[in-house]
C-alpha positions as a Markdown table, in Angstrom:
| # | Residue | x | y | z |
|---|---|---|---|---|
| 1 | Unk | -11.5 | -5.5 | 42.4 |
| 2 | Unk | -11.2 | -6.4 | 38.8 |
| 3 | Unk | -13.8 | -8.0 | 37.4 |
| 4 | Unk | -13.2 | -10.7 | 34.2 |
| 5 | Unk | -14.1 | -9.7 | 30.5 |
| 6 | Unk | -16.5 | -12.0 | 28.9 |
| 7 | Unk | -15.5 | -13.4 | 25.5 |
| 8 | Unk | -18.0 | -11.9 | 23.8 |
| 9 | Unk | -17.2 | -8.5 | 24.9 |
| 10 | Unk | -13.7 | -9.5 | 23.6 |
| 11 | Unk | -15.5 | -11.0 | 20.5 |
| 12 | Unk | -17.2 | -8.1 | 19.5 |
| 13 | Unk | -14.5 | -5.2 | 20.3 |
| 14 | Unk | -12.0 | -7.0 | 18.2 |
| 15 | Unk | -14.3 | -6.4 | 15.2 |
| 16 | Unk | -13.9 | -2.6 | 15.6 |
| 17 | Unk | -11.4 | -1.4 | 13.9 |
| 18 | Unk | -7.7 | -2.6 | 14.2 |
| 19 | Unk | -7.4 | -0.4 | 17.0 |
| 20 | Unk | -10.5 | -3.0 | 18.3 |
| 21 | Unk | -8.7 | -6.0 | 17.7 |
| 22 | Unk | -5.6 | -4.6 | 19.6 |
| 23 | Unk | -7.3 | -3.4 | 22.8 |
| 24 | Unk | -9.3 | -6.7 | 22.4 |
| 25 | Unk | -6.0 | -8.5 | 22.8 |
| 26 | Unk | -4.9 | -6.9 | 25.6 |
| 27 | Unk | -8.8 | -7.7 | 27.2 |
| 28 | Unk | -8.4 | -11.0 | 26.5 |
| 29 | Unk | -4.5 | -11.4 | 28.5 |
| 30 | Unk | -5.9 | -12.7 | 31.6 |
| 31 | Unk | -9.1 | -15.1 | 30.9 |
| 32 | Unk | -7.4 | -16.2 | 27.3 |
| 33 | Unk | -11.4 | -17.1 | 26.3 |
| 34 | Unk | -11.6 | -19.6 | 23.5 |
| 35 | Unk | -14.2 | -17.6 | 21.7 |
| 36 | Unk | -12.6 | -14.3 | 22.7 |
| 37 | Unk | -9.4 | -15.7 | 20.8 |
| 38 | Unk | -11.2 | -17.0 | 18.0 |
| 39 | Unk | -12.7 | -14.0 | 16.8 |
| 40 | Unk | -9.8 | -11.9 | 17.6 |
| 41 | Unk | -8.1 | -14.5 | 15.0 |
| 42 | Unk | -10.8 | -13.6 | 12.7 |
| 43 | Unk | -10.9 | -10.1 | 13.1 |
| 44 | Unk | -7.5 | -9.4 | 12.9 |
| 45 | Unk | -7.0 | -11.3 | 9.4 |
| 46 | Unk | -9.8 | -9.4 | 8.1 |
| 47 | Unk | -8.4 | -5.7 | 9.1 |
| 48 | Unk | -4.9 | -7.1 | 7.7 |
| 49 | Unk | -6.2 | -9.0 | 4.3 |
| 50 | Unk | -8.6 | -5.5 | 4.0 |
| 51 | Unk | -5.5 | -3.2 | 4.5 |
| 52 | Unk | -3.2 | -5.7 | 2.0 |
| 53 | Unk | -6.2 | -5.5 | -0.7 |
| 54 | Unk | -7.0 | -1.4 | -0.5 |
| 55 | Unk | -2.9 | -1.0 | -1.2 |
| 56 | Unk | -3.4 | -3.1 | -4.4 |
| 57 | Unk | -6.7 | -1.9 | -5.1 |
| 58 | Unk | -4.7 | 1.7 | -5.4 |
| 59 | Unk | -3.5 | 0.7 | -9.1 |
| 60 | Unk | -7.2 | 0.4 | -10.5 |
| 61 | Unk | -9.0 | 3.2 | -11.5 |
| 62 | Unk | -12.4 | 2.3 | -12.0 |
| 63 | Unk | -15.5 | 2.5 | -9.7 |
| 64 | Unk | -17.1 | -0.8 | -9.7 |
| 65 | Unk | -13.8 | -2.3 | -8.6 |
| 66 | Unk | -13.8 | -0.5 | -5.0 |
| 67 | Unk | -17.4 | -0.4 | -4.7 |
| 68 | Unk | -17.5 | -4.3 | -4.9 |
| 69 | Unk | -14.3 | -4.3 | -2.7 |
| 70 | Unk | -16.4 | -2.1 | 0.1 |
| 71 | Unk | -19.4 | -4.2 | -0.5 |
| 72 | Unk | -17.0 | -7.3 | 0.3 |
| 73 | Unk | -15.7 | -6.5 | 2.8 |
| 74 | Unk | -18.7 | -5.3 | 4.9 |
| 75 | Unk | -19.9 | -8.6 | 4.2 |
| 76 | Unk | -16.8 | -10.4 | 5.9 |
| 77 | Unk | -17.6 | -7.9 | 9.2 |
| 78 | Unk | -21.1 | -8.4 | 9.1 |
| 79 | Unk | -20.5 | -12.1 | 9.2 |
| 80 | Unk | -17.9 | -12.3 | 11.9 |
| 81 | Unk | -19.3 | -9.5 | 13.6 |
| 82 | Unk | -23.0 | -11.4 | 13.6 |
| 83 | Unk | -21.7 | -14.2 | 15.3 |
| 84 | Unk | -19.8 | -12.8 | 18.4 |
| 85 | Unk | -22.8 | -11.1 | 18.9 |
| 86 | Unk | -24.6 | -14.6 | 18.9 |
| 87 | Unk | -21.3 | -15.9 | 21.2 |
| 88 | Unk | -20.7 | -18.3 | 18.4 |
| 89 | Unk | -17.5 | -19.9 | 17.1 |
| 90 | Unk | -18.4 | -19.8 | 13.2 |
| 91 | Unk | -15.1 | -18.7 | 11.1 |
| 92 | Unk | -15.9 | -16.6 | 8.0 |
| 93 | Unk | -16.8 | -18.5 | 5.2 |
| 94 | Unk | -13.3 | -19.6 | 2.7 |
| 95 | Unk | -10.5 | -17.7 | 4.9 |
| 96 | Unk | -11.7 | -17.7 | 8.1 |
| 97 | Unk | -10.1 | -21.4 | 8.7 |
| 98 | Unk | -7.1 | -20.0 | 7.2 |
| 99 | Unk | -7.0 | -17.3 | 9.4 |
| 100 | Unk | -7.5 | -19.7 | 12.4 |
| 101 | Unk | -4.0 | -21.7 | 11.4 |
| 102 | Unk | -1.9 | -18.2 | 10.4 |
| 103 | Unk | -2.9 | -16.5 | 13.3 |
| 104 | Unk | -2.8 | -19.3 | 15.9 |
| 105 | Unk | -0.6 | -18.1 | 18.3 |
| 106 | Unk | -2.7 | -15.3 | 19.2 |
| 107 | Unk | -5.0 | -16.3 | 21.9 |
């Protein structure tokens, strides 16, 4: 007997790694939770924008440039991540409503 994934579960595996937001896809199949889907959304356009940024971040050769690029992006997890622990549908702040509209038909 199979028992159904919550969407918070969902919520919070998706924030992972990319790997996270896969397997989190493949939880969330079968109940298709609204907040399970929302934060997937979320965390799936933060792995990608983070993997884009780190390829163009390659030409610069200077320190402060990838430490605030780290720093940044920890901040974008710890925000989505935050609120899936809190169950709560909050997208990150600036690109998290454009996330919502790109990534829409993932649910």
């Amino acid at each position: 007997m199979e028992e159904k994934t919550s969407g918070k579960t969902v919520a919070i595996v998706a924030y992972l790694t990319i790997a996270g937001t896969i397997i989190a896809y493949f939880m969330n199949l079968d109940g298709k939770d609204p907040l399970g889907s929302f934060h997937i959304r979320q965390a799936f356009g933060v792995h990608i924008l983070f993997y884009i940024l780190a390829a163009l971040l390659g030409f610069f050769d200077s320190g402060s440039i990838v430490i605030a690029f780290y720093v940044f992006f920890f901040v974008l997890w710890l925000f989505g991540i935050v609120h899936a622990l809190k169950g709560e549908e909050r997208p990150i702040p600036v690109i998290g409503p454009l996330f919502q509209k790109w990534f829409s038909t993932i649910s």
